[in-house]
C-alpha positions in Angstrom: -33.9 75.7 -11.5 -32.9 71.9 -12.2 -30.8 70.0 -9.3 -27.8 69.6 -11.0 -26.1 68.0 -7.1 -27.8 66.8 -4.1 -24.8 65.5 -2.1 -23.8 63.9 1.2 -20.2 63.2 0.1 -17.3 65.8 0.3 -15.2 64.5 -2.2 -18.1 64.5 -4.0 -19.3 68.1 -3.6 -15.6 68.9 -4.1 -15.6 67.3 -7.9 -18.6 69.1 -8.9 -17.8 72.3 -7.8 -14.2 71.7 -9.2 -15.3 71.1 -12.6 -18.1 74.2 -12.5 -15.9 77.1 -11.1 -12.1 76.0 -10.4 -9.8 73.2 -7.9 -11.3 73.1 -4.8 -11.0 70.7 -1.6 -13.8 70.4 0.5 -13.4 69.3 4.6 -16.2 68.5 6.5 -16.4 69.9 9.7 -19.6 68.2 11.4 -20.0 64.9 10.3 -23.6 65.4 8.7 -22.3 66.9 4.5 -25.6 67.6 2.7 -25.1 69.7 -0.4 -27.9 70.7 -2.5 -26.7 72.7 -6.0 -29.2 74.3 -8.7 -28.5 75.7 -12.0 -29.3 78.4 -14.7 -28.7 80.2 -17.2 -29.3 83.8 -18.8 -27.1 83.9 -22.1 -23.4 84.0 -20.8 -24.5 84.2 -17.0 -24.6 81.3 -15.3 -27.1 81.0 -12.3 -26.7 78.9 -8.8 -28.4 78.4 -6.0 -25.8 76.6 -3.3 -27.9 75.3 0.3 -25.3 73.1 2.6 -27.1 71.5 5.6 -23.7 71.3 7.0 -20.3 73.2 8.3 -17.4 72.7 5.9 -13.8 74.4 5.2 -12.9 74.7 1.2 -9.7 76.7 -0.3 -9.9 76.9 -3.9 -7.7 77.6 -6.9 -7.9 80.7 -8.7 -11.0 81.5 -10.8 -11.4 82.0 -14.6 -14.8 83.6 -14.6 -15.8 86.8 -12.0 -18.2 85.0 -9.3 -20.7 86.8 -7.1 -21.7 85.4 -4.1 -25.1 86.9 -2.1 -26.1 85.2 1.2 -29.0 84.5 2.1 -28.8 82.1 5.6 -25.9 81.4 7.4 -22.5 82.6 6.9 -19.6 82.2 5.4 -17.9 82.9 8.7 -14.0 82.8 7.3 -13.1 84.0 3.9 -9.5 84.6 2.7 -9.3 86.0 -0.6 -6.7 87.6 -2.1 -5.6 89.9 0.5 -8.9 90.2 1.9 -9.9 88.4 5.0 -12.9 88.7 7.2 -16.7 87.2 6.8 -19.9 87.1 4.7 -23.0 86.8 6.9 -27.0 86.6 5.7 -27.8 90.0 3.1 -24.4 90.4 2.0 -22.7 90.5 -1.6 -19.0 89.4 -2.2 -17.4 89.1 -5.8 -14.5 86.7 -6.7 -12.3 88.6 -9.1 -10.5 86.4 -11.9 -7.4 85.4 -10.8 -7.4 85.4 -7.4 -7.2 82.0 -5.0 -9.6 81.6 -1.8 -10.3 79.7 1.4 -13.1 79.9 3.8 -15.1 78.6 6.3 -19.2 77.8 5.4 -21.6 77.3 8.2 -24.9 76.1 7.1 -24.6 78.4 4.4 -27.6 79.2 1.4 -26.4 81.8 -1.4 -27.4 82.6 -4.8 -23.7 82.4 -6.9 -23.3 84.0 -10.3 -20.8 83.7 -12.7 -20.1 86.3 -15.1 -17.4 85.8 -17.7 -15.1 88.9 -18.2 -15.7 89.7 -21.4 -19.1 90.2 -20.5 -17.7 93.5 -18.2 -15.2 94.7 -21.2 -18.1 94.6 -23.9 -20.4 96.7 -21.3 -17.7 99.0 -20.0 -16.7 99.2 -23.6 -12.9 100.2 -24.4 -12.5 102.9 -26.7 -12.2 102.0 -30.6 -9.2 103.2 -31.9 -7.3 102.8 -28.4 -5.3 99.8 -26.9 -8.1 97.9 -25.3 -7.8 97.1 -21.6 -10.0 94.5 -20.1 -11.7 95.5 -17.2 -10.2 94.7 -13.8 -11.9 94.4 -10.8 -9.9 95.7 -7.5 -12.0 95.0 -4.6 -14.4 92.3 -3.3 -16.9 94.2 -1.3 -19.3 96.6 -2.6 -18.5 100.5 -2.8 -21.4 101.4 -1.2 -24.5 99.4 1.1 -26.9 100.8 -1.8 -25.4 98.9 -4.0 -25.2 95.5 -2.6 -28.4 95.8 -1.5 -29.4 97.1 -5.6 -27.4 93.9 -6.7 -28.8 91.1 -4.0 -32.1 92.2 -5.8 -31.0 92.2 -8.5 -29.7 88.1 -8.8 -33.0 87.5 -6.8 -35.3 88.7 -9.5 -33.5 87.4 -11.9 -33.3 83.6 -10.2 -36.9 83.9 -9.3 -38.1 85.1 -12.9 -35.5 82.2 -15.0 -37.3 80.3 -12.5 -41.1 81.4 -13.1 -40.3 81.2 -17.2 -37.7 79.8 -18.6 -38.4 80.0 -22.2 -38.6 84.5 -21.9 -35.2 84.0 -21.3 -34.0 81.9 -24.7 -35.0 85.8 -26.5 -31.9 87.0 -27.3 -32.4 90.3 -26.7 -34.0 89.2 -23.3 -30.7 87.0 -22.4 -28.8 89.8 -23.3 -30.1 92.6 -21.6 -30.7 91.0 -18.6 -26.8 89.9 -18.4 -25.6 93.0 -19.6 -28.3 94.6 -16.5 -25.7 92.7 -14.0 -22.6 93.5 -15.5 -23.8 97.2 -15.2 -24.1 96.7 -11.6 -21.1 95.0 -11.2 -19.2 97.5 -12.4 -21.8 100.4 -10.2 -21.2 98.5 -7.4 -17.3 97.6 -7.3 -14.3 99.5 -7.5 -12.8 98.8 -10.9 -10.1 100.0 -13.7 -13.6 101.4 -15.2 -12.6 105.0 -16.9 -15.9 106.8 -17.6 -15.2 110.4 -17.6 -14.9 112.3 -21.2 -11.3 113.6 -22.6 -10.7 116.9 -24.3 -10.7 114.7 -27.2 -13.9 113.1 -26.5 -15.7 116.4 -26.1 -14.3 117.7 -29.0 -15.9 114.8 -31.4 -19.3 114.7 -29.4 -20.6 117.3 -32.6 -23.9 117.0 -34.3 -22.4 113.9 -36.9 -21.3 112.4 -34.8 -24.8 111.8 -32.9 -26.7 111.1 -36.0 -24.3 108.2 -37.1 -24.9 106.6 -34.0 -29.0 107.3 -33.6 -28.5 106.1 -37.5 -27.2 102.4 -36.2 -29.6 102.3 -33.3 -32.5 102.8 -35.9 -30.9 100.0 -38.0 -30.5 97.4 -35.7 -32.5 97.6 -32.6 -33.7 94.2 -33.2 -29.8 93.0 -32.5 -27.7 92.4 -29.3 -26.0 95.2 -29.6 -24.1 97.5 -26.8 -22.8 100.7 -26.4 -19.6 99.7 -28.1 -21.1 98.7 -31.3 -22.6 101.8 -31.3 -19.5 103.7 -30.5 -17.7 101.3 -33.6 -20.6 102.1 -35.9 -20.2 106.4 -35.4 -16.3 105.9 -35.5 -15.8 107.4 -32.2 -14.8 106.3 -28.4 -17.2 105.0 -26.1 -17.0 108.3 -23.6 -17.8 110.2 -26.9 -20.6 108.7 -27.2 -22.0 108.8 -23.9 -20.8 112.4 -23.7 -22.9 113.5 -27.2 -25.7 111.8 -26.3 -26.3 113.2 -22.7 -24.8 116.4 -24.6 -27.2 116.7 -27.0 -30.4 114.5 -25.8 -29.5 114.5 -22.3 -29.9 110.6 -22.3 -27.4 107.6 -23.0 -26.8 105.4 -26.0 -28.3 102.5 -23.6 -31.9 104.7 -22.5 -32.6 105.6 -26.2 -31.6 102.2 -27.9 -34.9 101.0 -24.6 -36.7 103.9 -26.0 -36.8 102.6 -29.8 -37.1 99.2 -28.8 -40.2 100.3 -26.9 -41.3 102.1 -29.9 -41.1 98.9 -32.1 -42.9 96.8 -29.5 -45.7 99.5 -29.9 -46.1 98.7 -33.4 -46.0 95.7 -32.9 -48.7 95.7 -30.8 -50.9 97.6 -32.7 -50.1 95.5 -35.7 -51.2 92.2 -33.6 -54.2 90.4 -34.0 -55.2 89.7 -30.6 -57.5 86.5 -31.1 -54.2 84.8 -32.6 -52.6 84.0 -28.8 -50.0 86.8 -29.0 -49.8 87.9 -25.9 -48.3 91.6 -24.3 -45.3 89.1 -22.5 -44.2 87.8 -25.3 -44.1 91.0 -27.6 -42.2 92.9 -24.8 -39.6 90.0 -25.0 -39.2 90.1 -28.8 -38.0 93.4 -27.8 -35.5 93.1 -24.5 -38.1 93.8 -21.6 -37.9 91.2 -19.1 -39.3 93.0 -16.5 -43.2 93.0 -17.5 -44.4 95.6 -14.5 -41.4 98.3 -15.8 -42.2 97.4 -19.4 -45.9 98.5 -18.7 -45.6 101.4 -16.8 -42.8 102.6 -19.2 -45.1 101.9 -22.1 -47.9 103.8 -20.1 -45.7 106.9 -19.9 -45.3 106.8 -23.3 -48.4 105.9 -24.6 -50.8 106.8 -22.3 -52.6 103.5 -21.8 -51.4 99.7 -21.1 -49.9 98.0 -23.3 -53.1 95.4 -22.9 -55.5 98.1 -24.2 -53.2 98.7 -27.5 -52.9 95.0 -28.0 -57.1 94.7 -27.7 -57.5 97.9 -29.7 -59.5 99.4 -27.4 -59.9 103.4 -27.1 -57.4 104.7 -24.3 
């Protein structure tokens, strides 16, 4: 990740964290302010990596965008936000609703910080077409569950450490795209939220054989887009729970796990298609398609396929 600060100045740290998340002062507390700030990007998620060498106090102005903060050394030994008060300490996850102002207390503090922006959580958690929409609001700060803090600390470090490993897998649209959509998932697994996923009458009632093959019909169509579980929901002319409900219904699946499953499909053609003395490489045709993760994309293609995707892309016999 490029240094984007590398700062021994308060006022200093305090500008350039003002202008990348909202207001903030920043006090020093010991006399010795080092600040050291990466940055990244995965399509709308932006990616930080914050390590102050120092003790310092901040209280900041509400936020636009919902932040996620995992530590990884130190503490954040105060934290006041919203009504919430207490501490963050080393393999803990916090999230910063929108809205809400803060004030703490770092001591020598590291922690990856994400930003998410919300509209990222109301295209994933989808609002119902047809129905006022309701953006998505987040009503607590810790995690439901250790499970999935834990889940979502990995998550942000496997993401920081791939950006980091190869940048240029994560300019593929589909690649930026799942992989933000991936953490805005979790966010919304891991936090206690206005989220509504259980089906109405009304939902079951349209989940009907149609129904199912005007959505499979737009997966087919445009598995080579960003697309998301509303789009699909939009393009059958149905809610979002209907969806999900006729698909686990019928298929016993989701929109999301057969939309992988085509996409997998395609980059099997694809490989087969390949000449393999032309530099195209199993990486890069798993990307094309939305799989950032090469080890799941291989053994998912090995359950499918019965052979790694390597072999396909040599034309060798499985």
């Amino acid at each position: 990740m490029p240094v984007i600060l590398d700062s021994t100045d308060p006022d200093v740290t305090g500008e350039a964290v003002s202008r990348l998340y909202a207001r903030v002062r920043v006090i020093d507390r010991d006399g010795r302010h080092r600040v050291r700030l990466t940055q990244d990007s995965i399509g709308p998620v932006t990616l930080h990596w914050f390590d102050y060498h120092c003790d310092v106090d901040f209280v900041m102005d509400p936020l636009t965008g919902v932040v996620l903060l995992s530590a990884t050394r130190g503490a954040l030994s105060r934290l006041r936000l919203g009504g919430y008060e207490g501490r963050v300490d080393a393999g803990q996850v916090v999230c910063f609703p929108p809205g809400l102002p803060s004030a703490g207390q770092v001591d020598h503090l590291t922690h990856d910080c994400v930003i998410l922006p919300p509209a990222l959580l109301d295209k994933v958690a989808a609002a119902a077409p047809g129905r006022t929409p309701q953006p998505i609001r987040l009503t607590g700060c810790l995690p439901v569950a250790p499970a999935g803090g834990r889940f979502l600390r990995q998550t942000i470090a496997y993401l920081r450490d791939a950006v980091h490993a190869d940048p240029r897998l994560y300019e593929e649209p589909l690649i930026a795209s799942t992989a933000s959509q991936l953490l805005a998932a979790t966010v919304l697994a891991v936090f206690p939220s206005t989220v509504l996923t259980e089906p109405t009458i009304d939902d079951r009632n349209d989940a009907h054989p149609a129904t199912l093959r005007r959505a499979l019909s737009y997966i087919e169509d445009h598995a080579d887009e960003d697309i998301s579980v509303a789009d699909i929901a939009a393009a059958a002319r149905i809610s979002v729970r209907t969806v999900q409900y006729a698909f686990r219904r019928h298929l016993d699946t989701t929109p999301m796990r057969h939309l992988r499953r085509v996409r997998l499909a395609q980059a099997h053609g694809d490989l087969l298609a390949a000449d393999p003395t032309t530099g195209v490489t199993v990486t890069a045709v798993a990307g094309r398609w939305g799989f950032f993760h090469s080890g799941q994309f291989a053994a998912a293609y090995r359950r499918a396929y019965g052979c790694p995707p390597h072999r396909t892309l040599r034309q060798e016999s499985p």
